[in-house]
N, C-alpha and C positions, 0 to 999 in steps of 0.2 A: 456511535452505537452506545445506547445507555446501558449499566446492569442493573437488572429489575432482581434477579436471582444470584445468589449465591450459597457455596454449601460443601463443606468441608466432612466428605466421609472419613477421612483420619488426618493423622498429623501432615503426612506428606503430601495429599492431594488436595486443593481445591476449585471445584467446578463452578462458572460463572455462564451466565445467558443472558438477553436482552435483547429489544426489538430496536429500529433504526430508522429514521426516514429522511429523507433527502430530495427536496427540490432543486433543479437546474433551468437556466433560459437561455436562448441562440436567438441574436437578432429582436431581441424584446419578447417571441414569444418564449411558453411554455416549452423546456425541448423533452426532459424527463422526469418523470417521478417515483423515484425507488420507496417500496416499503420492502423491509427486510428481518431478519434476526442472525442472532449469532451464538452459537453455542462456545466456551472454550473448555478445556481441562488443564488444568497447570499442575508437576507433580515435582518438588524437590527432592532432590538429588544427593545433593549433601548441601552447607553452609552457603558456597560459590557459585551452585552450577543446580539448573534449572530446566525442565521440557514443559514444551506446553503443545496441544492441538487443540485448531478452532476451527469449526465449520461453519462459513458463514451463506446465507440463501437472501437473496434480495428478487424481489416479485417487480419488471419496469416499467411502464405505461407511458404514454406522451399524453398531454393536455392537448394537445395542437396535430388534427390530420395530418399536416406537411409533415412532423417526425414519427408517423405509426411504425415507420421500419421498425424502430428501435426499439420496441415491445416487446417482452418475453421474458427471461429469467437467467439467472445469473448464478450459478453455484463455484465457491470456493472452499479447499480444504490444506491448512496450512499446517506444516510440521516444522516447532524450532527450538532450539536449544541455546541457553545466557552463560555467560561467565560471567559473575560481575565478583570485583575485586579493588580494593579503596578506593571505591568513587569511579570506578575503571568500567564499562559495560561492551564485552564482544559479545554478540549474535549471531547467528548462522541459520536461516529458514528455507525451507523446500515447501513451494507452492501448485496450488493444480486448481484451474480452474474453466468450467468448460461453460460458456454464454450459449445460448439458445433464444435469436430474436425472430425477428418477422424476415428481415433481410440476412442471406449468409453472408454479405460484405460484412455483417456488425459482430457474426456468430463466431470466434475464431475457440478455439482449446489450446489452453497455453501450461507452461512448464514452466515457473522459476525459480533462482536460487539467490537468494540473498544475503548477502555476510557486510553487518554495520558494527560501528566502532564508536565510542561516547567516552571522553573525555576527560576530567577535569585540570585545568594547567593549573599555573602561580598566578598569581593578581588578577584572580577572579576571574581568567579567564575558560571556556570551555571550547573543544574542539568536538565534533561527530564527522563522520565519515562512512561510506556506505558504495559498495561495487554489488551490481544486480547483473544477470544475465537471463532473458526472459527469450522462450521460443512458443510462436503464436503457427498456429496449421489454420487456414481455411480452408477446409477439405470441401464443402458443397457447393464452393463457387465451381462456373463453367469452366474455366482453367485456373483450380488448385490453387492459392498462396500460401508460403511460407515466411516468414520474419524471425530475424534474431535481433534481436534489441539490447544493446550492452549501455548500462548506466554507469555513471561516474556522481559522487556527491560529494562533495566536501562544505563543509558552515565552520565558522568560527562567530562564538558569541562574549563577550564582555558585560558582566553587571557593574552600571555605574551609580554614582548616589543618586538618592529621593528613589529606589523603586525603578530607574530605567535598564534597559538592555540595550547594547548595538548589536545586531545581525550582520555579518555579511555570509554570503555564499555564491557558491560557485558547481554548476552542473554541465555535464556535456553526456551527449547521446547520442550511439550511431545503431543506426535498424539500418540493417540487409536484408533485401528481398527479392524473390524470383519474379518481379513483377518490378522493372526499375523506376516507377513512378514511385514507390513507395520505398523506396531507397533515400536516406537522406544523415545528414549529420547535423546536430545542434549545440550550440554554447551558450548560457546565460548566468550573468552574474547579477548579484543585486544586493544594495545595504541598506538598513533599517535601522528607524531608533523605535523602541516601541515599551511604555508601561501597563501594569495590569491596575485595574481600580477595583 
């Protein structure tokens, strides 16, 4: 999401907006195409400590009949508040966001809370970390589902000479549902070297 606008009505506040788009594909085709915007507000607090809310609207489409479920709209509205303190950054957001597509398997309204953590160690290196707790209602399906989705995240990164980074990271994730197909648990780790040019 780029910002097209910006605009500081006093010392403490300022409000940012911008539009956004996004292509995806499933299987070679087209699966989605979001066009969207995002409004935020950010208002300082004192030196440390930070709020912000951002409403963001994304409009869906599929290029491809086979995915027309998945059309419709997509509205989020996020409430969050930063600590940051030498080089230190804790976060805490409260999310709400309610889809409206063609299918109610795709349409869920969910609730979540988010509290991440960023870093900096000794020799360069940086740690972030991130516990999410997300609850998803399909209320229009023929029999009802609920999901609880609890994330786990941890990365550690290293800057080394000439410009590179190593990545590693590590995520797990378990969703509960009343519906036990959609019941599952997952683990992924993975490392990277990667430079910016």
């Amino acid at each position: 999401m780029d910002t097209l606008f910006q605009w500081s009505p006093g010392e403490a506040w300022r409000l940012e907006a911008g539009p956004g788009f996004a292509t995806s594909t499933l299987d070679g085709d087209g699966f989605e195409r979001t066009l969207g915007a995002q409004v935020r507000a950010m208002r300082r607090l004192s030196d440390r400590l930070a709020f912000d809310v951002r409403f963001h609207y994304d409009d869906i489409e599929s290029p491809t009949a086979r995915y027309d479920f998945v059309a419709g709209h997509r509205e989020r509205l996020r409430f969050g508040i930063e600590s940051r303190n030498a080089g230190r950054r804790l976060r805490a957001a409260y999310e709400i966001e309610a889809e409206n597509r063609a299918d109610p398997g795709v349409s869920p309204d969910r609730d979540r809370i988010l509290l991440s953590l960023s870093q900096p160690l000794r020799g360069r290196w940086f740690i972030d970390g991130s516990l999410s707790h997300r609850m998803s209602r399909y209320t229009e399906l023929a029999v009802p589902r609920t999901e609880r989705l609890v994330e786990l995240a941890m990365a550690a990164r290293r800057e080394l000479p000439s410009g590179w980074f190593f990545d590693a990271d590590y995520r797990w994730a378990d969703n509960a549902s009343n519906v036990a197909q959609f019941s599952y648990t997952s683990r992924r780790m993975g490392f990277g070297l990667s430079r910016a040019f």
